[in-house]
C-alpha positions in Angstrom: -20.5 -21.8 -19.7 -19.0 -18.4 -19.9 -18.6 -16.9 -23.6 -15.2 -17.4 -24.2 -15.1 -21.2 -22.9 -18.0 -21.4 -25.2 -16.3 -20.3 -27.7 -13.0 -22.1 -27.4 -15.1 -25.6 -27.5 -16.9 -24.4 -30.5 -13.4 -23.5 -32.3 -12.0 -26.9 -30.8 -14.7 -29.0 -32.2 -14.5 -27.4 -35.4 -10.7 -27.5 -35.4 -11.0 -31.8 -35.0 -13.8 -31.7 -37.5 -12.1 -30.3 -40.4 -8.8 -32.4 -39.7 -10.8 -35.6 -39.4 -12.1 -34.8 -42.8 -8.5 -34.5 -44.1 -6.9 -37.7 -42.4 -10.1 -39.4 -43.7 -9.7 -38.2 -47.3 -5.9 -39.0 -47.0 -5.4 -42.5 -44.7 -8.6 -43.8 -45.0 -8.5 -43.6 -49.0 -5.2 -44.4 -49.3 -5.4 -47.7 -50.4 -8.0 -46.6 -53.1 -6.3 -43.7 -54.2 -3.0 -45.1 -54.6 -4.6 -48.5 -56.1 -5.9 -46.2 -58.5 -2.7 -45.1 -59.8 -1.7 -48.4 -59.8 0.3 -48.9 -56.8 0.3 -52.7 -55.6 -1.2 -53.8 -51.8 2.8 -54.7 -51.5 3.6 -50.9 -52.7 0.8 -49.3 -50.8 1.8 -50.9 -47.2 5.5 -50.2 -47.9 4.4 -46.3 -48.6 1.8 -46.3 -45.5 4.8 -48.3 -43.2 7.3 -45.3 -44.2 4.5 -42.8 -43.3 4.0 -43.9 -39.9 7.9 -44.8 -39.6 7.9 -41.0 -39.8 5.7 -40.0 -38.1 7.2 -41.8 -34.7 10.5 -40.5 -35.1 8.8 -37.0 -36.1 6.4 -36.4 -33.3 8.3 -37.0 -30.4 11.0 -34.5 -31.4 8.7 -32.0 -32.3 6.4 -32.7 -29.2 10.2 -32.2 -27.1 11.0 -28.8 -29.4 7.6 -27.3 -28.2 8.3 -27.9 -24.7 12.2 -26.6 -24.6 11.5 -23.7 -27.4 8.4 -22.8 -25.5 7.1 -22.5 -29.1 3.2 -21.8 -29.7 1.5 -25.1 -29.9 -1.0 -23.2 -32.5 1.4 -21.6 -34.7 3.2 -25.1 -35.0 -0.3 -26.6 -35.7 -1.0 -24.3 -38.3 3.2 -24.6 -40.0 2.4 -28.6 -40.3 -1.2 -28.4 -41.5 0.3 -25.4 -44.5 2.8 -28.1 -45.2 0.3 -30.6 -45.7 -1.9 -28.4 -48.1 1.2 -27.5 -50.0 2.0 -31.5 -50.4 -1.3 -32.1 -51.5 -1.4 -29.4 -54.0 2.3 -31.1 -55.5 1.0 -34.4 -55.5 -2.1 -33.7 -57.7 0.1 -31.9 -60.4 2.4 -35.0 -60.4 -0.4 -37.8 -60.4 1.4 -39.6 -62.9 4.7 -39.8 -61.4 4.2 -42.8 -59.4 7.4 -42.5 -57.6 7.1 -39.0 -56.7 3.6 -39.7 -55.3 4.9 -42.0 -52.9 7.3 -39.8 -51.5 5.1 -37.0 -51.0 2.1 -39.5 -49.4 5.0 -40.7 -47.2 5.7 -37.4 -45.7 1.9 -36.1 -45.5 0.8 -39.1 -43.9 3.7 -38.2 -41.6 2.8 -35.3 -40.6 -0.9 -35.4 -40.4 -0.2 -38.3 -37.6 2.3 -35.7 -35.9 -0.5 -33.1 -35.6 -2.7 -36.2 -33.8 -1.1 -35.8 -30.2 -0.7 -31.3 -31.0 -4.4 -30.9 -31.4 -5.0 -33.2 -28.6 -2.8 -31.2 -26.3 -4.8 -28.2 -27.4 -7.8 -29.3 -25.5 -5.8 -28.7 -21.8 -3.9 -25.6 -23.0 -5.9 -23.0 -21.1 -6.8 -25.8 -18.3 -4.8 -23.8 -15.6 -6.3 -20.7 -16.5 -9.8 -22.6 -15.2 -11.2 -23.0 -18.8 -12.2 -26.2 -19.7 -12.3 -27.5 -22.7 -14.2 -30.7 -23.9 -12.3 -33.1 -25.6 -14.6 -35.6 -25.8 -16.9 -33.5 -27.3 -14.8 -32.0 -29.6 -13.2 -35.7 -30.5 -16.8 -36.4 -30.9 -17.4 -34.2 -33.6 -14.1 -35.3 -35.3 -15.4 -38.7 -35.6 -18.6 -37.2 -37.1 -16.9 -35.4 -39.9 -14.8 -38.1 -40.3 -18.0 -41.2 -40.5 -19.6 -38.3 -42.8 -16.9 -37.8 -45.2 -16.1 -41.4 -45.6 -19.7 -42.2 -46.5 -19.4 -39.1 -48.9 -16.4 -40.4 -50.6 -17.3 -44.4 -51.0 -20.0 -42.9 -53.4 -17.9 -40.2 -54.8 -15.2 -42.4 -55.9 -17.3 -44.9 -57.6 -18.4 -42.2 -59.9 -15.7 -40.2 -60.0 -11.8 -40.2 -59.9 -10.3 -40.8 -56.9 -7.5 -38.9 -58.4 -9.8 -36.0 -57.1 -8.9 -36.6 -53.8 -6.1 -34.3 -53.1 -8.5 -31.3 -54.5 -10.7 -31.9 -51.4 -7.6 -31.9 -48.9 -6.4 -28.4 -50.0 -10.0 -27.1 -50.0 -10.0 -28.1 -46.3 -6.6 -27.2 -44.7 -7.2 -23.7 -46.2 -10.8 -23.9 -43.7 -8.4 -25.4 -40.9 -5.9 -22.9 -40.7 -7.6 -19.5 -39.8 -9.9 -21.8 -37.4 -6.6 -22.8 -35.5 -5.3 -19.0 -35.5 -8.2 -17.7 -33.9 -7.9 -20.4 -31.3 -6.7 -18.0 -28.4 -7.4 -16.4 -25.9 -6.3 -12.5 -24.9 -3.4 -12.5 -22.5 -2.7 -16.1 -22.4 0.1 -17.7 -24.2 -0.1 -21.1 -25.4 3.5 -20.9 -25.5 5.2 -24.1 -23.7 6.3 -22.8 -20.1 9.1 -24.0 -17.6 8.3 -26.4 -15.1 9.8 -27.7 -12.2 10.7 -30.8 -13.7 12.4 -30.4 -17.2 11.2 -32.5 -19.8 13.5 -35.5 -20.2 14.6 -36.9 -23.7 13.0 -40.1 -24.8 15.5 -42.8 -23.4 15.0 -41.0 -20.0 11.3 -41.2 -20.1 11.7 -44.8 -21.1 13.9 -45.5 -18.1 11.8 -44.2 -15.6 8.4 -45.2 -16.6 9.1 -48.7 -17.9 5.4 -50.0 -17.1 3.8 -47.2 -19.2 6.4 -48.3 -22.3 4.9 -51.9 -21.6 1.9 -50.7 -22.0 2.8 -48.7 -25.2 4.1 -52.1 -26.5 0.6 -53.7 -25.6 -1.7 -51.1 -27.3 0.5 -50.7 -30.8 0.0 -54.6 -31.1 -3.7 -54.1 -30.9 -3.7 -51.1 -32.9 -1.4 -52.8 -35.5 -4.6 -54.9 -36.2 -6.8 -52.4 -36.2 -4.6 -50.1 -38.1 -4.4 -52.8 -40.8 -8.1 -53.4 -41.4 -8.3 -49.6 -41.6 -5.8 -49.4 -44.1 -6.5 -52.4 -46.4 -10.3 -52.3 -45.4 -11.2 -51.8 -49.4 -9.6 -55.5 -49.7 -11.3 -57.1 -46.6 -14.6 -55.5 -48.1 -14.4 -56.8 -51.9 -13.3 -60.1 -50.4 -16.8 -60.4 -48.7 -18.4 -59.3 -52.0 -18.6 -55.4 -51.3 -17.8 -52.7 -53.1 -16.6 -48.7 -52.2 -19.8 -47.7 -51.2 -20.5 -50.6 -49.2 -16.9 -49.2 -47.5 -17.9 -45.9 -47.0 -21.2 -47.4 -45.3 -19.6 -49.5 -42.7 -17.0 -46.5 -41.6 -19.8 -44.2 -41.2 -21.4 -46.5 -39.1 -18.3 -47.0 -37.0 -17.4 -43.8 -37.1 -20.8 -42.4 -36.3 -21.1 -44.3 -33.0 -17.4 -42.9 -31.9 -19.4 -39.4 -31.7 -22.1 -41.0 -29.6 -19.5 -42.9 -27.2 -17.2 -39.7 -27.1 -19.6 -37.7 -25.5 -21.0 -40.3 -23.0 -17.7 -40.4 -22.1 -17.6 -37.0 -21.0 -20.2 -38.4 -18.5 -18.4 -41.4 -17.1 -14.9 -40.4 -16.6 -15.1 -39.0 -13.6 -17.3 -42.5 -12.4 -15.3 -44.8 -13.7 -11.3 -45.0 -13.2 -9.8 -44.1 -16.4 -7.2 -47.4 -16.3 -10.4 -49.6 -16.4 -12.0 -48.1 -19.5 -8.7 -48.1 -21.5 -8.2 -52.2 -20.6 -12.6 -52.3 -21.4 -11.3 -51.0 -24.7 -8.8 -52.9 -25.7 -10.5 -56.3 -25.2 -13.4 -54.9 -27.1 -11.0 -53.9 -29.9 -10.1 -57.9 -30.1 -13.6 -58.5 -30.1 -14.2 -56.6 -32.9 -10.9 -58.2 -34.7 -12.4 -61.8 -34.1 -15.9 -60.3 -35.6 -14.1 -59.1 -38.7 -11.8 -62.1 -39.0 -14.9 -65.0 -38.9 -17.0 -62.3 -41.4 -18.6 -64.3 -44.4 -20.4 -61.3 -45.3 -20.9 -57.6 -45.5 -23.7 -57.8 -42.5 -21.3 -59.2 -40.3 -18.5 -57.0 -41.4 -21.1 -53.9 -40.3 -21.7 -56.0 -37.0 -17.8 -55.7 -36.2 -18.0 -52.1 -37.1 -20.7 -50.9 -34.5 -18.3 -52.8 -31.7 -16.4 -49.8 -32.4 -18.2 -47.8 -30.0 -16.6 -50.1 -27.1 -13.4 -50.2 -29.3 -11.5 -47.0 -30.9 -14.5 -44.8 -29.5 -13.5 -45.7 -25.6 -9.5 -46.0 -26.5 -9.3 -41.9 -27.6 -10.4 -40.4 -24.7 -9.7 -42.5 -22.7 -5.8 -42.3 -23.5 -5.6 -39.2 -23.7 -7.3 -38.5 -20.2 -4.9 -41.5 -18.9 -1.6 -39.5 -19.8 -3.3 -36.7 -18.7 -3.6 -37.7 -15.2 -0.6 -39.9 -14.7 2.0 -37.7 -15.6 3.2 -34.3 -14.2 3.1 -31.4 -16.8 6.6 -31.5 -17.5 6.1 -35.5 -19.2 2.4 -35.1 -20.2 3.1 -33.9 -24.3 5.8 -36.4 -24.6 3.6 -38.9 -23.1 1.0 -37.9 -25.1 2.9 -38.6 -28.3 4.3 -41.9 -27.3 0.3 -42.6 -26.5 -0.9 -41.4 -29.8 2.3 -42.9 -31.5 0.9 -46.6 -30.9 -1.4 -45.8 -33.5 1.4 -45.3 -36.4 3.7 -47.4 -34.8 1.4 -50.5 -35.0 1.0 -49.1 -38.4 4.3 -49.6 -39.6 3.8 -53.6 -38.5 0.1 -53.5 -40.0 1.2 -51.8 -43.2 4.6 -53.1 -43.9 3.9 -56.5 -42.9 -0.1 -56.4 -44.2 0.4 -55.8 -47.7 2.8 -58.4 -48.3 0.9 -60.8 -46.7 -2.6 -59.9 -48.5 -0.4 -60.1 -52.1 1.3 -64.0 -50.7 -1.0 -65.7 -48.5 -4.4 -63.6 -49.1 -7.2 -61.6 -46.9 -8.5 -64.0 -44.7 -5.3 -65.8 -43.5 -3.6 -62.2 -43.2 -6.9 -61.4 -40.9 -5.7 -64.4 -38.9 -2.3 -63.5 -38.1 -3.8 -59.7 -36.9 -6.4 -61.4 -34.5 -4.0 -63.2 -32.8 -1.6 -60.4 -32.8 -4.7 -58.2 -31.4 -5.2 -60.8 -28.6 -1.1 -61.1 -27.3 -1.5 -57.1 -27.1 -4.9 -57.2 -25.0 -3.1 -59.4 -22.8 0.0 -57.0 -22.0 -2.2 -53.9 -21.9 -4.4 -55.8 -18.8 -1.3 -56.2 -16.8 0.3 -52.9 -17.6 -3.0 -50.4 -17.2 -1.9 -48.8 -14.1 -4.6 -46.4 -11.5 -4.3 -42.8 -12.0 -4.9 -40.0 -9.7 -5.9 -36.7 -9.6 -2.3 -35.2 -9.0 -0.1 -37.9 -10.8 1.4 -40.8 -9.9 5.2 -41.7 -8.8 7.5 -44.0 -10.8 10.4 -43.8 -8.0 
């Protein structure tokens, strides 16, 4: 590996690192930090719904002002994650202004989901310039920082404030931001370029590749499950008789195995057809939901969570490589949002809907409803997975 690939990948790993450490601090102690101002589950799921209602109106029009701008994918990275550090510092001054609180978590949850599908684009920037950059590896890492910094904080927050939180996310943009600047290389824009094709606007792309919008359907039902274990996971662990440490234990261990299946998959893409992996992922995710579901106890609940090297470790890559290879440049960052957009769309159904039902009907029968809304979307995802080819694929 030639010095500046080299040093791309290190800046690239270190780049999803330090923003896995802020989504982690943010989304996955959201539900403990705004408990702990005294926010309801009903209260918290409407504020996480709004968040990722957002972000998918958001990121596709910022995904489409990148491409028709031809704005720097970088310096756009680095405007959202200032933003973010700015919100953060507001909402620890106003930490007893409920209302204002959930406004500004709204927004930064927002926009931390529209910089998902940016710093995944960042990995193919400089592809046709011959210089590859892992993102498997560098996805890898993310989920390192992210398993480490959830273990961190489920001990943290039992002896401290998880008031505190906010501190840590403005510590860690100000890291992010010079790391994503020097992310360049001399004579090569990252600016969005013309192409042959011009990007079309969403109800285009809809229109023309109607199976891959099926298939968008059939993931953010999955995800929707998974999304709402993520977010109410604090209430699915006290309800088996654990506690915030015991949390922060069993997403490290998920978490941690995501870095170990990231970088096998590095290995096995190129043996393996991409479309098979991303169906192998999404039963395993269903799997896992059925696991967490029957779990009368915190050893099975860390059981479920190791099946998330099969699950969420497999899904990442493997959907971003998917998009990757299916589309022509043109579609590719629009199709890469709509991709990483199942995520928070399937969070405005797990969080909307999930609170509401954990506050009426309780964890366990909530956990129900998920599974078997986990199971309809495996189903449309395994007749809507489509083969991919080197140089694309035509809808016509």
């Amino acid at each position: 590996m030639d010095p500046v690939t080299k040093s791309l990948n290190r800046k690239y790993s270190e780049i999803q690192g330090l923003f896995y450490v802020v989504f982690c601090t943010v989304l996955g102690y959201a539900a403990v930090y705004l408990g702990a101002i005294g926010l309801s589950a009903s209260i918290i799921g409407v504020i996480l719904a709004l968040g990722n209602v957002f972000s998918t109106l958001f990121s596709p029009v910022i995904a489409r002002t990148i491409d028709r701008l031809h704005l720097s994918l970088s310096r756009v990275l680095m405007a959202i994650a200032g933003s973010v550090g700015v919100l953060a510092a507001v909402m620890m001054l106003c930490t007893n202004m409920k209302a204002i609180v959930a406004v500004i978590f709204v927004i930064l949850l927002g926009l931390l989901f529209a910089m998902l599908p940016l710093i995944n684009s960042l990995a193919f920037v400089f592809e046709k310039h011959d210089i590859h950059i892992s993102f498997g590896l560098g996805r890898g890492i993310g989920s390192a920082a992210y398993a480490l910094t959830s273990l961190a904080l489920g001990f943290l927050v039992r002896s401290y404030s998880p008031k505190l939180l906010p501190v840590l996310e403005i510590v860690v943009i100000a890291a992010l931001i010079p790391v994503i600047a020097s992310f360049r290389v001399k004579g090569i824009s990252m600016k969005g370029e013309e192409s042959e094709h011009p990007s079309m606007d969403m109800k285009s792309f809809a229109a023309r590749y109607k199976i891959f919008v099926g298939l968008i359907i059939g993931l953010t039902l999955v995800l929707a499950d998974h999304t709402f274990i993520n977010n109410f996971f604090i209430n699915i662990v006290k309800n088996v008789g654990g506690d915030t440490s015991d949390m922060g234990i069993a997403v490290f261990l998920a978490a941690i195995l995501e870095l170990i299946a990231m970088n096998v998959f590095e290995k096995i893409k190129h043996r393996i057809e991409v479309g098979r992996l991303l169906k192998f992922s999404a039963v395993m995710f269903t799997v896992k939901h059925i696991l967490t579901f029957l779990a009368p106890n915190m050893a099975v609940i860390y059981l479920a969570q190791c099946l998330q090297i099969f699950a969420y470790a497999i899904y990442i890559p493997a959907g971003v490589y998917y998009v990757d290879l299916l589309f022509d440049r043109a579609d590719a960052t629009l199709g890469q949002s709509l991709m990483a957009s199942t995520a928070t769309a399937g969070g405005v159904i797990a969080s909307f809907v999930g609170g509401f039902l954990i506050d009426s009907i309780g964890v366990s029968s909530t956990l129900m409803i998920g599974m078997i809304t986990s199971i309809i979307g495996t189903v449309i995802v395994l007749m809507t997975v489509q083969k991919t080819k080197k140089a694309g694929m035509s809808y016509e």
